[in-house]
C-alpha positions as CSV (number, residue, x, y, z in Angstrom):
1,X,-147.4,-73.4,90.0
2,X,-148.5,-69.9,88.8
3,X,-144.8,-69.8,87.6
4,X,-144.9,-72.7,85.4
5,X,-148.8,-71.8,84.2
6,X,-147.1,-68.3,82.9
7,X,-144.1,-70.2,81.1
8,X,-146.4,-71.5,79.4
9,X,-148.7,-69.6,78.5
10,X,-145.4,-67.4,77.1
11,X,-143.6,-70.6,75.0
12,X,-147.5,-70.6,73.6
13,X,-147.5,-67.4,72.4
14,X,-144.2,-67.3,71.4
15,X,-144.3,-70.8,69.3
16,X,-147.7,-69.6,67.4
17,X,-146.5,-66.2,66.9
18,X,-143.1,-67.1,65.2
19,X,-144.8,-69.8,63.2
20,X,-147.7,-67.9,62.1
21,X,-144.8,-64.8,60.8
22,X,-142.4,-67.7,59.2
23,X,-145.3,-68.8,57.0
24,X,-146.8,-65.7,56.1
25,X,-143.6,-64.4,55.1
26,X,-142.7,-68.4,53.1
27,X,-146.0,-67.5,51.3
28,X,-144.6,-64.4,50.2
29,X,-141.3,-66.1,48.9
30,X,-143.2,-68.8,46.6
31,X,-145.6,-65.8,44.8
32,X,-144.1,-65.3,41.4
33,X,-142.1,-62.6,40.6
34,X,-142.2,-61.4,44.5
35,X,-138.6,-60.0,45.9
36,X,-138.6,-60.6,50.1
37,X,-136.5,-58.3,52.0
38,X,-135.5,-60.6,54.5
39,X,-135.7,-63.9,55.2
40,X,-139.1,-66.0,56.6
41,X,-137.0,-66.3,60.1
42,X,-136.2,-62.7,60.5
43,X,-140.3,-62.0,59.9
44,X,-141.0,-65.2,62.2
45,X,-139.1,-63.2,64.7
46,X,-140.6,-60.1,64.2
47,X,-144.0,-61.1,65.1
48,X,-142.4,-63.4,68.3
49,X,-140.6,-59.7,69.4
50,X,-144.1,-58.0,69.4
51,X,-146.4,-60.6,70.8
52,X,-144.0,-61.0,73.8
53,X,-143.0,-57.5,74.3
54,X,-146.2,-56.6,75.3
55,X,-147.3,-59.4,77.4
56,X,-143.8,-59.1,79.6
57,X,-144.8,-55.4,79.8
58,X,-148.0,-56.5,81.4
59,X,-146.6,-59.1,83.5
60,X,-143.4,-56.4,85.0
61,X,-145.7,-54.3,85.4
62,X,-148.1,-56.3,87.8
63,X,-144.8,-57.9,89.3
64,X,-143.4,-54.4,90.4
65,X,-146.7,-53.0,91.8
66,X,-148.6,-56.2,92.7
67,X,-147.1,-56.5,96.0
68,X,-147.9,-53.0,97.0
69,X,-151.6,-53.7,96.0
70,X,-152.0,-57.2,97.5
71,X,-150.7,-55.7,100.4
72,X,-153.3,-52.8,100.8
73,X,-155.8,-55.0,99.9
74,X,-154.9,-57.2,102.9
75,X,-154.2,-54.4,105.4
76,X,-158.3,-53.3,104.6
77,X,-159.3,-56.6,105.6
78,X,-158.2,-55.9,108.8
79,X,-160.7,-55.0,111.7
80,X,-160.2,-51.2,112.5
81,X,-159.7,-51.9,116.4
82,X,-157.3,-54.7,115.2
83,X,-155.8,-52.7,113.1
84,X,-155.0,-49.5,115.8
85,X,-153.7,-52.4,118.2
86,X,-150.3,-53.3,116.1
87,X,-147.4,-51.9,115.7
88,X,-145.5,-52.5,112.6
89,X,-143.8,-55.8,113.7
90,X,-146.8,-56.7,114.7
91,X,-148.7,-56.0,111.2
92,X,-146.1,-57.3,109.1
93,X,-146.5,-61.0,111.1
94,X,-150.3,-60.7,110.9
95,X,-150.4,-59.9,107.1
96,X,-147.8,-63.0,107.0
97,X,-149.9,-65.5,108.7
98,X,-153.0,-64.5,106.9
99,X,-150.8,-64.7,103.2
100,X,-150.1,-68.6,104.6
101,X,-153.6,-69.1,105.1
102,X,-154.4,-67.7,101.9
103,X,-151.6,-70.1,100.1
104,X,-152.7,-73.1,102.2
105,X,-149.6,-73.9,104.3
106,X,-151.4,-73.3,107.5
107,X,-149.8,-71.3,110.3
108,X,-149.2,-72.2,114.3
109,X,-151.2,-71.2,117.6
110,X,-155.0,-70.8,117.1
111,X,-156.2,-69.1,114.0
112,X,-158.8,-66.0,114.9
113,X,-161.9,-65.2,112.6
114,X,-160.4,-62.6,111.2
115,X,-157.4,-64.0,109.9
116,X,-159.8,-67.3,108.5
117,X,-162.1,-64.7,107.2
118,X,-159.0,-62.7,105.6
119,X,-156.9,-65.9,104.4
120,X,-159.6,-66.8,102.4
121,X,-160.6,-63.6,100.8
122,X,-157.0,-63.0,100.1
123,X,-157.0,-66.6,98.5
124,X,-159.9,-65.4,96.2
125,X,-158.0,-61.9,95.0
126,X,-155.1,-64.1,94.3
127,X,-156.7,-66.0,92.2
128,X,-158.9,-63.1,90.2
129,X,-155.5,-60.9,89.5
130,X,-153.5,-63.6,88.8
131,X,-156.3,-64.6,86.1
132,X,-157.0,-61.2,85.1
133,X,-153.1,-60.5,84.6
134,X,-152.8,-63.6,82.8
135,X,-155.8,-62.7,80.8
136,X,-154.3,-58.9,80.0
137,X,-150.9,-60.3,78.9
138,X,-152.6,-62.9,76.9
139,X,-154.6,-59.9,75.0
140,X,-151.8,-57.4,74.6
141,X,-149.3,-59.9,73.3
142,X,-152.4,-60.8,70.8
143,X,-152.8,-57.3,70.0
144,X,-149.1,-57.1,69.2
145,X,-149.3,-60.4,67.0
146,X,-152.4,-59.3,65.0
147,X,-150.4,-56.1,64.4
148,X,-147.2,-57.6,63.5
149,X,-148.9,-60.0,61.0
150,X,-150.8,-57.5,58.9
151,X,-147.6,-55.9,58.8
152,X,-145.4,-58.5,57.1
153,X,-144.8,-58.1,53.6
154,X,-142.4,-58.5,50.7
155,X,-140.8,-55.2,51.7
156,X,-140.6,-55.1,55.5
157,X,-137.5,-54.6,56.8
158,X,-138.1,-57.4,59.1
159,X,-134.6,-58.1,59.4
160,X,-133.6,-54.7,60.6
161,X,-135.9,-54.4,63.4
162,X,-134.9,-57.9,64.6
163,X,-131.3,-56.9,65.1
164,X,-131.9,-53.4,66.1
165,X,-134.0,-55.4,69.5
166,X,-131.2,-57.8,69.4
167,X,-128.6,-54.8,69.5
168,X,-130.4,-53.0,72.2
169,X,-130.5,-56.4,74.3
170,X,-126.8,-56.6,74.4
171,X,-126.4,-53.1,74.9
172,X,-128.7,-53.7,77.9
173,X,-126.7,-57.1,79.1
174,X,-123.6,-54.8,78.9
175,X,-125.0,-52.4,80.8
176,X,-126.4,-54.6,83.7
177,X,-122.6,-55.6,84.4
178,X,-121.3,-52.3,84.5
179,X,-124.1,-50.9,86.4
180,X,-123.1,-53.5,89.0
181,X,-120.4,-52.8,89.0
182,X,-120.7,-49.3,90.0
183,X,-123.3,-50.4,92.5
184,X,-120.7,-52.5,94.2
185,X,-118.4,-49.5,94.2
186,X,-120.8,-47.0,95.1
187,X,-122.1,-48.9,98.1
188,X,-118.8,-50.2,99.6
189,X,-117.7,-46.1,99.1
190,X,-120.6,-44.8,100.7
191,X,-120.8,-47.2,104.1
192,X,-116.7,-47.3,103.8
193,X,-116.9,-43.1,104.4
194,X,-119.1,-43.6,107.4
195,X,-117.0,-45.7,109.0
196,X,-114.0,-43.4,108.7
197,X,-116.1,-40.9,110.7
198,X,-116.0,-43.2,113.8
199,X,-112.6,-44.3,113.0
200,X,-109.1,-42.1,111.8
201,X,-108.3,-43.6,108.2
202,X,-104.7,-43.1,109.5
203,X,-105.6,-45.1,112.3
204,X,-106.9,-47.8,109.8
205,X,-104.7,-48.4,106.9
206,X,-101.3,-47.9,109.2
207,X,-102.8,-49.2,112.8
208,X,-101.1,-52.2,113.9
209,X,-103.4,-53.5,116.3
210,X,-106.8,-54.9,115.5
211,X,-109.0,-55.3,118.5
212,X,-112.9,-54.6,117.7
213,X,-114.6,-54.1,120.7
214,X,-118.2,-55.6,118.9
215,X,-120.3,-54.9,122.7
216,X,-118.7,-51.1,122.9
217,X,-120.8,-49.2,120.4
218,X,-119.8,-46.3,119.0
219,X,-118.4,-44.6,122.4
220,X,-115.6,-47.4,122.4
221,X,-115.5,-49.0,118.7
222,X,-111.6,-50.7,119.4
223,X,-109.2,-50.8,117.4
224,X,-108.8,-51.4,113.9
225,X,-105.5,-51.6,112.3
226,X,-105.1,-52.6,109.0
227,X,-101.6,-54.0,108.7
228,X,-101.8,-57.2,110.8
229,X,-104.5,-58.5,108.1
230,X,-102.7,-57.1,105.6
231,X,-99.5,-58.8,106.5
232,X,-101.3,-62.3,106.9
233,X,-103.3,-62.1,103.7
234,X,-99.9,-61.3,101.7
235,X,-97.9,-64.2,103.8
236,X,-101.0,-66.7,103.0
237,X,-101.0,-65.5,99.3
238,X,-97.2,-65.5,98.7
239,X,-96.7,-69.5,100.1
240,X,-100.1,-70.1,98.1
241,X,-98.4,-68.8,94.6
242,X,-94.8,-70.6,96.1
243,X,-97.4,-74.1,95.6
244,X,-98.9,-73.3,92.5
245,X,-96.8,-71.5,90.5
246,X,-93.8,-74.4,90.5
247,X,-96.1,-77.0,89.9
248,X,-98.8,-75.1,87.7
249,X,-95.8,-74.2,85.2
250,X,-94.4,-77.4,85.4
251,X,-97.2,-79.4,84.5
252,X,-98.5,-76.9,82.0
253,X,-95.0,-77.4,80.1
254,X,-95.2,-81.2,80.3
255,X,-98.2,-81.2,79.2
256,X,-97.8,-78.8,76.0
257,X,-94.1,-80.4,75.1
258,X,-93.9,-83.5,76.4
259,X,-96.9,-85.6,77.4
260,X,-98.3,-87.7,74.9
261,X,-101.5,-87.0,72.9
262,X,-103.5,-90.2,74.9
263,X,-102.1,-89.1,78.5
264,X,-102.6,-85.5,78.2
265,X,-106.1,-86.5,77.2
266,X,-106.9,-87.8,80.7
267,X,-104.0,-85.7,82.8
268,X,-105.8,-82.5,81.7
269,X,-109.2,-82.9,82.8
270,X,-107.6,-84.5,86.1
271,X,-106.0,-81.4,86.9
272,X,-108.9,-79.1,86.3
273,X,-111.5,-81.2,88.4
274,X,-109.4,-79.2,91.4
275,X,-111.3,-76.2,90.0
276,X,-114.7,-77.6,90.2
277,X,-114.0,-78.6,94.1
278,X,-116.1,-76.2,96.0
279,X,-113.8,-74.3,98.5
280,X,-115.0,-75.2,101.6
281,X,-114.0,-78.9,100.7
282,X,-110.6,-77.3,100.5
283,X,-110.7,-75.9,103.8
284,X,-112.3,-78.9,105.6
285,X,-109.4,-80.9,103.8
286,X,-106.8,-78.6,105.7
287,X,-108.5,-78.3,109.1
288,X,-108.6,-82.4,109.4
289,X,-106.1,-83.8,107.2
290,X,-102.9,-81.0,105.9
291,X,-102.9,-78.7,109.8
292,X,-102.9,-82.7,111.7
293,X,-100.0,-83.6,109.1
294,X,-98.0,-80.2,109.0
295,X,-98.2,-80.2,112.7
296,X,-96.9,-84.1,113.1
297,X,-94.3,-83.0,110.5
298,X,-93.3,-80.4,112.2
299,X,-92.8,-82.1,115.4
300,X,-90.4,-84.7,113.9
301,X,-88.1,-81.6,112.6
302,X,-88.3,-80.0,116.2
303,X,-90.7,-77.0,114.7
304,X,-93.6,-75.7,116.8
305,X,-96.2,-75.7,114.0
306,X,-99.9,-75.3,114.7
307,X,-102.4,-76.9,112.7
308,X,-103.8,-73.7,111.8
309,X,-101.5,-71.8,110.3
310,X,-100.7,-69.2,107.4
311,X,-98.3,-72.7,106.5
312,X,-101.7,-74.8,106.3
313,X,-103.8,-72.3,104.8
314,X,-101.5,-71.3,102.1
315,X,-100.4,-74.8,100.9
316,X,-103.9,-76.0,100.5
317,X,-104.9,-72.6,98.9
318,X,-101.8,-73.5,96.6
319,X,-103.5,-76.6,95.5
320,X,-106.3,-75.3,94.7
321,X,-105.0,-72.5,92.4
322,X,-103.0,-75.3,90.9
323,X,-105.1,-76.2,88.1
324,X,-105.9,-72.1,87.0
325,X,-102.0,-71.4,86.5
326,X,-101.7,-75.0,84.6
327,X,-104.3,-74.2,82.0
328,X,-103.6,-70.6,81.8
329,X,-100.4,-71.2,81.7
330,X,-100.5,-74.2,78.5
331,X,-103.2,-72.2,76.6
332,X,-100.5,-69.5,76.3
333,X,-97.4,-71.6,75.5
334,X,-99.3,-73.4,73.0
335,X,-100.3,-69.9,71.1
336,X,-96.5,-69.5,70.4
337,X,-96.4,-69.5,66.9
338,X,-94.6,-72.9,66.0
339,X,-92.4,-71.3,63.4
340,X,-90.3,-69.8,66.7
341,X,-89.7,-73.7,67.6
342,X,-89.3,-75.1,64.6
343,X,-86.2,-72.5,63.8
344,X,-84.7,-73.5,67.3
345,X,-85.1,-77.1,66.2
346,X,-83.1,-76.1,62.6
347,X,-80.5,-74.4,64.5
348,X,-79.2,-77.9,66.5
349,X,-81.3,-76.7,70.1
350,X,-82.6,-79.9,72.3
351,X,-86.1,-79.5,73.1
352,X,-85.3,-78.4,76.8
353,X,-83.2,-75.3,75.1
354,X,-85.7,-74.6,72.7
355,X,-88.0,-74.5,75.7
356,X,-86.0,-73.3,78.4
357,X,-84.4,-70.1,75.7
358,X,-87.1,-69.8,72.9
359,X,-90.7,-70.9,74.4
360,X,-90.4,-69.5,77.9
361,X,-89.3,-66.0,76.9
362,X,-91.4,-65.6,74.0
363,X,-94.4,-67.0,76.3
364,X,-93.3,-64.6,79.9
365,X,-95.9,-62.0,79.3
366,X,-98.6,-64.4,79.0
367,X,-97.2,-66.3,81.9
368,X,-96.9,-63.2,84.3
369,X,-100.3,-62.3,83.8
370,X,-101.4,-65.9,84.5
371,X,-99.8,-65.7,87.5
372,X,-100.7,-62.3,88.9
373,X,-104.3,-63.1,88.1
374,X,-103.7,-66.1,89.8
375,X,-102.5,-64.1,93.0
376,X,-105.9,-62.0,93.1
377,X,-107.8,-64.7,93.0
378,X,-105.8,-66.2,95.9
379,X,-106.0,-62.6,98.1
380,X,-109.6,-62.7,97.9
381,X,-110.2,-66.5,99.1
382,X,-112.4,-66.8,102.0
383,X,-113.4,-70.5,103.3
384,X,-109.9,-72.2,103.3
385,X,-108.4,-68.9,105.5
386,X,-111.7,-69.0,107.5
387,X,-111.0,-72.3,108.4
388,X,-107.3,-73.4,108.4
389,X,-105.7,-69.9,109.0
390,X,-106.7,-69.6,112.5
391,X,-108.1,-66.1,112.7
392,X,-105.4,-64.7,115.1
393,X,-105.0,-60.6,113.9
394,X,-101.5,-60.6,115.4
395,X,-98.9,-58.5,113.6
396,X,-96.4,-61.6,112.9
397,X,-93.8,-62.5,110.6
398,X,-93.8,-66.6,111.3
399,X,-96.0,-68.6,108.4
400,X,-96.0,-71.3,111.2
401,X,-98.5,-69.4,113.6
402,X,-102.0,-68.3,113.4
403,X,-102.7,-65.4,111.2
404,X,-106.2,-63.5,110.2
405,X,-106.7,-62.3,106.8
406,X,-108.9,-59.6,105.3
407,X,-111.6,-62.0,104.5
408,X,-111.6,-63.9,107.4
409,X,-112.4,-60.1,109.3
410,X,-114.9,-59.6,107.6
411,X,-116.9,-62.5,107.9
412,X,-116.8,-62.5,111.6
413,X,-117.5,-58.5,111.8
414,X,-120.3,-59.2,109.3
415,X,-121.6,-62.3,111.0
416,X,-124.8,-62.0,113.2
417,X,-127.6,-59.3,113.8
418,X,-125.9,-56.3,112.3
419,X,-127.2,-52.7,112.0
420,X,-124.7,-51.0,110.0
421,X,-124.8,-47.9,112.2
422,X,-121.7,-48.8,114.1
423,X,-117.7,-49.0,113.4
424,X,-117.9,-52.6,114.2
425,X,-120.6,-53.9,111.0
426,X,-119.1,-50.6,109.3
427,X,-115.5,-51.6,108.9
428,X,-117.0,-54.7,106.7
429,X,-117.2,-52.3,103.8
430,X,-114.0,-50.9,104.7
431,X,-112.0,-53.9,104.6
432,X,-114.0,-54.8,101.2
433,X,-113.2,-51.3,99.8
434,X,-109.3,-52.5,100.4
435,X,-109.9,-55.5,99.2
436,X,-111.8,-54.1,95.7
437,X,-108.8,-52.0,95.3
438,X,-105.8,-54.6,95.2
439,X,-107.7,-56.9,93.5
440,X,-108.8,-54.4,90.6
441,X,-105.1,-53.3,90.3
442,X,-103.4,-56.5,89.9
443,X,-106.6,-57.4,87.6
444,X,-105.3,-54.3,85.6
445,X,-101.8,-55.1,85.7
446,X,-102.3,-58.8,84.9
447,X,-104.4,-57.5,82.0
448,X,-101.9,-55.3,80.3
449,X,-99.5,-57.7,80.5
450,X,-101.6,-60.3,78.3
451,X,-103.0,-57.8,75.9
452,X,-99.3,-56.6,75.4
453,X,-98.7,-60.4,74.9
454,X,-101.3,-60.8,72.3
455,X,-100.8,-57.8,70.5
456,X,-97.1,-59.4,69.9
457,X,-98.0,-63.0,68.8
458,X,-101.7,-63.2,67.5
C-alpha cells in the first residue's frame, strides 16, 4: 500500500511538473519576435528532472537508513530486564513478532504486554515517518520545480541539460552491468581461493575421483576431482549440439530458401515457442517420457540403456537448443547479400549448388559462431542434467550410463544449510569459477567469429 501511495504521489509530481515547464516554455514560443533554444519538451523535461531528483534523494535516503532507525527505535521499546535476557537470535525474533503486530498480521503463541504495548507504538512511528518522508519528498521535489520554472527562458539550454542527465543515466546502466560483472567474478575468485586452501588445485582440476565427504568437515573434506564432471558435461553437450545442430541448420535453410512465405509464417514462430518452454519442463519431459522410451528402445536393440543417461539428457537438451541455432542460424544466411546468389543463379547453378557452394561458405563464420554460442549455452544448463542425467560422478566414456555434470555438483553441494567455511559448500564457487571460464571463452571465440563475419558482409 505505502508502495503504491508513493507511485503516486511521484507520477503527480512528475505529470504537473512536465506540464507546468511544456507551457511555460509554449508561451515563450508564441511571444513575437522571441527565438527558443530548445524545444517546449526538452524545458517540460527539465523541470520533470528537478522536481523528481530531489524527492528520490529524500526517498533513497530514508530507504537506506530507515531500517537502521526503525530498528533502534524498536530495540528502546524493549524492557531493560527483557532486553539483557536475549541473545541475538532471540532479539531478532522478538523485534520480528512485534514488526507483525505493528503491520497487523498477528503472530502465534500468547502475545505479552510488551510486545502489544511495542506493536502498537511501532505501528504509530510507521505511520509519522512514512508521512513525514512523504511530506519531505513532496517539499524538496516542490523546491526543485519552483526552481526550475523561474528558470525557463527563451535562452536556457534546456536541451543540453536534459541529455547531459540522459547521458549520465546510460553511462550509469552501463556501468551497473559491468560492475556485476566484476562482482560475480570477484566473489566466485575470492570463496574459489579459499577452497584451494583445503584442497590441492592439482588435486582439483586433474583428480579423477569425486567423492565429497559433506559430514567430514574440514579434517576429511573427500575428494574432489574435476575430470569426471568434466568428461560428462562435454559428453552431454557434444550429443546435445549432434541434435541441434543437424536439425537447427536444416530447418534454418528450409526455411530461408525454400519454405514458402505463408508456411514460414507459422513454422517460425512454432519452432521458437521451444525457447519460451521453461527448462524444467524439458527435464520432467525426459525423466517420464524420452529415459522410459530410450530405455524400451534400447532393450529391443539388446543395449543396456538407463533411463537416466548422458543419452537422455543430451537429446532433450538438443531439442531444446533447437530453436536458438535455427534462428541464429537463418538471421545470418538471410544477411548474405543477394547479389552472391543471384550471380550463382546467372552462372547455370541449381538452387541446392548455389546453396550448398555459394550461401553456406559465404554464411560459415556466422554459422560457427551460432553454433559455439549455442554449445555454452548448452554447458551451462542445469534442470534437464539435474534431472535426466542421473548425477553419477563416475569417470566413464559410455553416453548410455549415468553421468554428473558441473552443474548438477553444484546444486547438490550448494543445496541445504550451508556455511561456506568448509571444502564441501566451498567447492560450489570453484566449480562456478570453471564453469565462468569455458563459458566466457567460447563466448569470446563465438564472438570474434561473428564480428569477423560482419565486418565482411554488412
Amino acid at each position: 500500500m505505502n508502495a503504491l501511495i508513493i507511485a503516486a504521489v511521484l507520477l503527480v509530481l512528475l505529470g504537473v511538473s512536465y506540464q507546468s515547464g511544456f507551457a511555460k516554455s509554449r508561451g515563450l514560443v508564441t511571444a513575437d519576435g522571441v527565438k527558443v533554444h530548445s524545444r517546449p519538451q526538452y524545458h517540460g523535461s527539465y523541470s520533470a528532472l528537478w522536481t523528481m531528483i530531489p524527492a528520490l534523494a529524500v526517498l533513497l535516503l530514508w530507504f537506506w537508513f530507515g531500517a537502521g532507525i526503525t530498528r533502534s527505535y524498536t530495540v528502546g521499546l524493549l524492557p531493560q530486564d527483557v532486553l539483557l535476557s536475549l541473545d541475538q537470535t532471540g532479539l531478532n525474533a522478538t523485534l520480528t513478532r512485534i514488526n507483525a503486530l505493528a503491520t497487523g498480521y498477528g503472530v502465534a503463541g500468547e502475545v505479552a504486554p510488551y510486545e502489544q504495548s511495542a506493536g502498537e507504538a511501532l505501528r504509530s512511528f510507521n505511520f509519522l515517518t512514512f508521512a513525514g518522508t512523504l511530506v519531505l519528498a513532496v517539499l524538496a521535489g516542490g523546491a526543485g520545480f519552483v526552481y526550475a520554472r523561474n528558470r525557463i527562458s527563451a535562452r536556457l539550454r534546456a536541451r543540453n541539460s536534459v541529455e547531459r542527465v540522459i547521458g549520465l543515466l546510460l553511462l550509469a546502466c552501463s556501468a551497473v552491468a559491468i560492475l556485476t560483472t566484476v562482482g560475480i567474478v570477484a566473489s566466485l575468485v575470492t570463496e574459489a581461493f579459499k577452497f584451494f586452501t583445503f584442497i590441492n588445485p592439482i588435486d582439483f582440476f586433474f583428480g579423477t575421483v569425486w567423492a565429497p565427504n559433506n559430514a567430514g568437515g574440514a579434517a576429511n573434506p573427500g575428494k574432489y576431482g574435476l575430470l569426471p564432471l568434466l568428461a560428462g558435461t562435454l559428453m552431454i553437450t557434444a550429443i546435445a549440439m549432434l541434435v541441434a545442430v543437424p536439425v537447427g541448420l536444416m530447418a534454418a535453410i528450409y526455411l530461408s530458401q525454400y519454405a514458402p512465405r505463408q508456411f514460414r509464417a507459422v513454422a517460425k514462430p512454432f519452432i521458437e515457442i521451444l525457447a519460451g518452454i521453461p527448462t524444467i519442463v524439458f527435464g520432467f519431459f525426459a525423466l517420464v517420457t524420452v529415459g522410459p522410451f530410450l530405455r524400451d528402445f534400447g532393450a529391443l536393440l539388446g543395449l543396456s540403456v538407463n533411463a537416466t543417461s548422458a543419452l537422455t539428457a543430451g537429446v532433450v537438451m538438443g531439442i531444446m537448443i533447437i530453436p536458438f541455432v535455427s534462428s541464429l542460424s537463418d538471421d545470418i544466411l538471410n544477411q548474405v547479400p543477394r547479389t552472391l546468389r543471384d550471380g550463382a543463379y546467372g552462372l547455370g547453378a541449381t538452387q541446392s549448388e548455389t546453396i550448398r557452394n555459394v550461401l553456406l561458405p559465404a554464411a560459415l563464420p556466422g554459422i560457427v559462431g551460432a553454433f559455439l554460442l549455442a554449445v555454452s549455452r548448452a554447458i551451462g544448463e542445469t534442470m534437464i542434467v539435474v534431472l535426466a542425467s542421473g548425477n553419477s560422478p563416475v569417470l566413464r566414456g559410455n553416453p548410455l550410463e549415468p553421468v554428473s555434470t558441473i552443474t548438477v555438483s553444484i546444486v547438490n553441494q550448494l543445496t541445504g544449510d550451508t556455511d561456506f567455511t568448509g571444502p564441501q559448500s566451498l567447492v560450489g564457487f570453484a566449480l562456478g569459477l570453471t564453469l565462468f571460464v569455458v563459458t566466457l571463452c567460447l563466448n569470446i571465440f563465438a564472438l570474434y567469429i561473428v564480428r569477423r563475419f560482419r565486418e565482411q558482409y554488412e
